[in-house]
C-alpha positions in Angstrom: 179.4 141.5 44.4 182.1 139.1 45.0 183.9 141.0 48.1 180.2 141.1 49.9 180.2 137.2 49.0 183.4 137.0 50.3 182.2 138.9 53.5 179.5 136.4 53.9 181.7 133.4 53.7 183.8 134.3 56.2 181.4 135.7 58.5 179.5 132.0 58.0 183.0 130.2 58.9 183.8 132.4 61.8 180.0 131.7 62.9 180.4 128.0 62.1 184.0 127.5 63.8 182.2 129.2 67.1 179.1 127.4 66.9 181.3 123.8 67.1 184.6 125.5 69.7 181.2 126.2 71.7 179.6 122.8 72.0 182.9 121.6 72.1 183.2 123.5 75.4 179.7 122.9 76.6 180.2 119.3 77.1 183.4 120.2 78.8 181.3 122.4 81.1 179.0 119.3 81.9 181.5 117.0 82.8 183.6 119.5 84.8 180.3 120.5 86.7 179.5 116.7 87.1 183.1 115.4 88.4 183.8 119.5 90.2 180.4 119.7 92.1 178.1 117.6 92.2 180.3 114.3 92.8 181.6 116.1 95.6 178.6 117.5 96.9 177.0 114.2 96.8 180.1 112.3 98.8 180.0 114.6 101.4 176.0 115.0 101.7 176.5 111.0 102.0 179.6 111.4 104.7 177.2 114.0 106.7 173.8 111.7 107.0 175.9 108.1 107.3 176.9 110.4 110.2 173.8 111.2 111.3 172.2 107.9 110.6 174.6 106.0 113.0 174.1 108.9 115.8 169.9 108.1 115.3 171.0 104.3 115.5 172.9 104.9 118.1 169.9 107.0 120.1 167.5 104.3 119.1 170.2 101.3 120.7 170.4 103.3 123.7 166.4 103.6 124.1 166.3 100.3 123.4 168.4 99.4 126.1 165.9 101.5 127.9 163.2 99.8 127.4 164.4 96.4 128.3 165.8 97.8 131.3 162.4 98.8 132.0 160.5 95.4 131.2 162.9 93.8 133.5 162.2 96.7 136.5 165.7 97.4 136.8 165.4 101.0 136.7 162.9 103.9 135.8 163.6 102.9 131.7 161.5 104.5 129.3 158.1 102.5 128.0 159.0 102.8 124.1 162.0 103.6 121.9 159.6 104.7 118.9 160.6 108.0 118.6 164.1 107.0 118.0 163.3 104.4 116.1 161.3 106.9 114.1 164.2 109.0 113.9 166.6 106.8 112.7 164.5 105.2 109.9 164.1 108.7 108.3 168.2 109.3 109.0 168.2 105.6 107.0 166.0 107.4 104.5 167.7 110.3 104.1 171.4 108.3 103.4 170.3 106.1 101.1 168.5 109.3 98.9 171.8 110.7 99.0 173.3 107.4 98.3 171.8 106.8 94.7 171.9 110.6 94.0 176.0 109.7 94.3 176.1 106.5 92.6 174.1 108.5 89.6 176.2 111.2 89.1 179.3 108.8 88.9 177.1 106.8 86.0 176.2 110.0 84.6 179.2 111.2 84.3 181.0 107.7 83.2 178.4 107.9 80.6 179.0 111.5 79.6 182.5 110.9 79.1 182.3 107.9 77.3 179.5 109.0 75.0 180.9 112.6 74.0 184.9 112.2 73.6 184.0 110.5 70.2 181.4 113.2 69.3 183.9 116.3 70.7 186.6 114.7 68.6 184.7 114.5 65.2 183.3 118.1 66.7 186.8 119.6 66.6 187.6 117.5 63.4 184.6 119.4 61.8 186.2 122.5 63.0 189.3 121.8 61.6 188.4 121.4 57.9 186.2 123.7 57.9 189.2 126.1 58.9 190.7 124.4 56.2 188.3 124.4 53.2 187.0 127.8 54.6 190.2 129.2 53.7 190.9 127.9 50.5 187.5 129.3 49.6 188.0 132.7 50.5 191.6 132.6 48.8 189.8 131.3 45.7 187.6 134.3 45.8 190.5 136.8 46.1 191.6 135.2 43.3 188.5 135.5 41.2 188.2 139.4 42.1 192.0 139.9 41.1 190.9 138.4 38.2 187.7 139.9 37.3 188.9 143.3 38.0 192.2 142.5 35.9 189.1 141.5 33.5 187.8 145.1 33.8 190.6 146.7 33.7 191.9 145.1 30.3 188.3 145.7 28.6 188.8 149.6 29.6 192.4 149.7 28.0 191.6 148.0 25.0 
């Protein structure tokens, strides 16, 4: 009865100690997946469409310049610049999505850190003791089976 209670107990602390090592590690996972991919994912999607946002302004400058040229009748010009324009408002659009999706995963993952070193800590404090106490436990019932068979053993003999 006592070694299939022992059984148990350390099967619950081996179960225990890998239930807290593995939240432990998930948080880890979040903030490595945070600062490893998406921070720079985000910094470069904002690199690529600032790019592309000053190559639409640029366009839309250009037909501008167009234009005026035009109104003035120094030159065939162009009679609007509204595609461009059109062009680079959605470019404009498209940076400043990419932007806030950067900004938030830098406050998501300042808050992430901040908010789960305290709770990894007392997480892999947890782990600890139980270790700890876990241990003593199952010595204490090696001890009690020693005994209760030395127990046994004396009531056959006498």
């Amino acid at each position: 009865m006592l070694v299939h209670l022992r059984g148990r107990v350390a099967a619950f602390i081996l179960t225990t100690n890998a239930a807290i090592d593995g939240s432990a590690q998930q948080v880890g996972h979040v903030v490595d997946w945070l600062r490893h991919e998406q921070l720079p994912h985000w910094k470069r999607t904002l690199a690529n469409r600032e790019e592309a946002y000053q190559e639409a302004r640029r366009a839309w400058l250009s037909a501008e310049a167009d234009v005026r040229l035009a109104a003035q009748g120094r030159g065939p010009g162009r009679p609007s610049a509204l595609d461009e324009k059109l062009d680079m408002d959605k470019a404009k659009r498209r940076r400043d999505e990419a932007e806030e999706r950067y900004h938030a995963v830098r406050r998501w993952l300042d808050q992430v850190e901040r908010l789960s070193a305290p709770l990894v800590t007392t997480l892999r404090g947890h782990g600890f003791g139980l270790a700890d106490e876990g241990a003593r436990a199952l010595a204490r019932l090696d001890g009690m089976v020693v005994a209760i068979e030395d127990y046994l053993r004396a009531g056959r003999s006498a």
